[in-house]
C-alpha positions in Angstrom: 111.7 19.4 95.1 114.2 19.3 98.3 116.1 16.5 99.4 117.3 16.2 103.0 119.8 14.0 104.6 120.2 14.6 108.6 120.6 13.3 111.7 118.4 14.8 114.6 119.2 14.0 118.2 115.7 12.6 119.7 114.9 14.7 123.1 112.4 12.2 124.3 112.2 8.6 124.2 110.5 7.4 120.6 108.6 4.1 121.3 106.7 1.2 123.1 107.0 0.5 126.1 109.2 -2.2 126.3 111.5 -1.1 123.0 112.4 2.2 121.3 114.9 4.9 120.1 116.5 6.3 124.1 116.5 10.0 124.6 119.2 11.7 123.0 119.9 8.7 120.2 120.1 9.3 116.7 117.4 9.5 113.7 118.3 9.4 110.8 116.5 11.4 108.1 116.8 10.8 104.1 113.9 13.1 103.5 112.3 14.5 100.1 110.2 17.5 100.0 107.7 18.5 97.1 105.3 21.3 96.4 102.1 19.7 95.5 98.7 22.0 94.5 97.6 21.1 98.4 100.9 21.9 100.5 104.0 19.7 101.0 104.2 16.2 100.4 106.8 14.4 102.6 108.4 11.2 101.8 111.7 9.1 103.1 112.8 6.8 105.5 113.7 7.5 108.8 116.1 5.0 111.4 117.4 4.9 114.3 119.3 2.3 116.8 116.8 0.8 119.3 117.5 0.0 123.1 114.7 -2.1 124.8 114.2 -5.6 126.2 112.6 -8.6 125.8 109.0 -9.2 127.0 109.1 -12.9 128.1 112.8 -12.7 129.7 113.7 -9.4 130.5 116.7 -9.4 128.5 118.3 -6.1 127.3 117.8 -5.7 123.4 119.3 -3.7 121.1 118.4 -3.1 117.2 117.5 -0.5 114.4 114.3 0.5 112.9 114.2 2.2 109.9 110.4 3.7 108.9 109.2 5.0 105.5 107.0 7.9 105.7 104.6 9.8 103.5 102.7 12.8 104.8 100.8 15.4 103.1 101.4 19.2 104.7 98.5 21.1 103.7 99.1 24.9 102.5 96.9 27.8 105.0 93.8 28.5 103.2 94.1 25.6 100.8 91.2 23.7 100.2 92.6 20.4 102.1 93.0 22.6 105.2 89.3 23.9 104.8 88.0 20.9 104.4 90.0 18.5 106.5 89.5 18.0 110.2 92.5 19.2 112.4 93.6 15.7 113.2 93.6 14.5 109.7 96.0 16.4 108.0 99.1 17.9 109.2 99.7 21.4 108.1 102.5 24.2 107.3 102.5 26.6 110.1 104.6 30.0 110.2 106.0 28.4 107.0 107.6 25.5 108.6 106.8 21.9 108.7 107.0 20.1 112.1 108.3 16.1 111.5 108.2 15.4 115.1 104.9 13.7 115.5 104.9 12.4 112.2 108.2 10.5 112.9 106.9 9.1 116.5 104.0 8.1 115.1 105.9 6.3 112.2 108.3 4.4 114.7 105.9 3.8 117.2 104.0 1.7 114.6 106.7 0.2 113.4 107.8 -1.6 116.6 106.7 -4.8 118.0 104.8 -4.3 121.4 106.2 -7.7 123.0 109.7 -7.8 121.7 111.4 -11.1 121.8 115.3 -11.6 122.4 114.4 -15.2 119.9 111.0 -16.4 118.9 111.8 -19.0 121.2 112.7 -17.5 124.1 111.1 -19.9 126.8 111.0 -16.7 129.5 111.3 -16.9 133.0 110.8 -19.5 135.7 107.6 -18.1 137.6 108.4 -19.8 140.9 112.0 -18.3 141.5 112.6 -15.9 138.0 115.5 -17.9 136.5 115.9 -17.2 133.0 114.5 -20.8 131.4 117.0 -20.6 128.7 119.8 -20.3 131.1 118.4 -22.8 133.7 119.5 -26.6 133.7 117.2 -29.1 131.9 116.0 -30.4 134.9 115.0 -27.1 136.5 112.3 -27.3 138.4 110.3 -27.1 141.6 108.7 -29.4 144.1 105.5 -27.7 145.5 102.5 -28.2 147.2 99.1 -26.4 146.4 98.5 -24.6 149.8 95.4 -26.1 150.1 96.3 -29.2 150.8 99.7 -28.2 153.0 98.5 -29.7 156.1 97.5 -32.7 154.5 101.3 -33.2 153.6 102.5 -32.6 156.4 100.0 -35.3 158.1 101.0 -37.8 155.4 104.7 -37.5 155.7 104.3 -37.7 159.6 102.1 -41.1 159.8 105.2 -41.9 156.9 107.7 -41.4 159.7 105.6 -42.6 162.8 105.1 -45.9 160.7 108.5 -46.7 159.4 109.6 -45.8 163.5 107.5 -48.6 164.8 
C-alpha cells in the first residue's frame, strides 16, 4: 500500500458548463494505492476551488468540491483486462496509472449543472435583465402584446379627442 498527498495544477478546465475547477487551479490529491490480485485499486478524495456562476442570475460563484474516488486499474494480461471491455475498466499502461480522466469524471459528476448563487435566487428581469434580487419591489414593466398595439394607440387617441371636445 502507497499513500499520496499532492497537489496537481489542472491544464484544462474540470467541469460543467456553467461551474468548475479554471485551468491552471489546484487539485488536491490524498490518494491511497493497493495491489489487489486484479491491478491497482485507487481510493481518496480529491478537491479543488471552483470558479463558475449562477444559472438564473449570472452571478460569479466561487466554491470547493471535494470528490471521493474508487477505481480499480487492472494488471496487462490479468483476467479483468481479458475479460472487461476497454471502457469498463481503466488499466496500468507502461506501468503507470493515468488519474486524469478518472478525476474529471469524478468532479464533473459531482457538480450541479444549474448552479445557484441561493436557492432563492429570483434571476433576472426578462424584459430589461436587471438582476430581480437587486431590483426595487415595485420593478416592473408596462407593455403591450404587439398584437393588439394599434388598438392602443386607437384607444388612447379617441381618449384624447374626447376629453379635447
Amino acid at each position: 500500500m502507497k499513500e499520496i498527498h499532492r497537489t496537481v495544477v489542472t491544464p484544462d478546465r474540470i467541469g460543467a458548463e456553467m461551474i468548475g475547477i479554471p485551468a491552471g487551479g489546484d487539485v488536491e490529491e490524498d490518494l491511497r494505492l493497493e495491489s489487489v490480485s486484479e491491478g491497482v485499486l485507487v481510493s481518496g478524495t480529491v478537491s479543488g476551488d471552483t470558479q463558475g456562476q449562477c444559472s438564473r442570475c449570472l452571478e460569479p460563484l466561487t466554491g470547493t468540491v471535494s470528490v471521493y474516488l474508487t477505481e480499480l486499474f487492472a494488471y496487462p494480461d490479468s483476467e479483468t483486462d481479458q475479460t472487461s471491455d476497454e471502457d469498463d475498466v481503466e488499466r496500468i499502461e507502461n506501468e503507470k496509472i493515468d488519474l486524469e480522466q478518472t478525476v474529471i469524471d469524478a468532479v464533473a459528476t459531482e457538480l450541479p449543472l444549474s448552479p445557484l448563487c441561493r436557492e432563492d435566487c429570483p434571476g433576472l428581469c426578462p424584459e430589461c435583465g436587471t438582476r430581480l434580487a437587486d431590483a426595487e419591489p415595485e420593478h416592473g414593466h408596462d407593455l403591450i402584446d404587439p398584437r393588439w398595439a394599434k388598438l392602443a394607440d386607437r384607444v388612447s387617441d379617441q381618449g384624447t379627442q374626447e376629453s379635447e371636445s
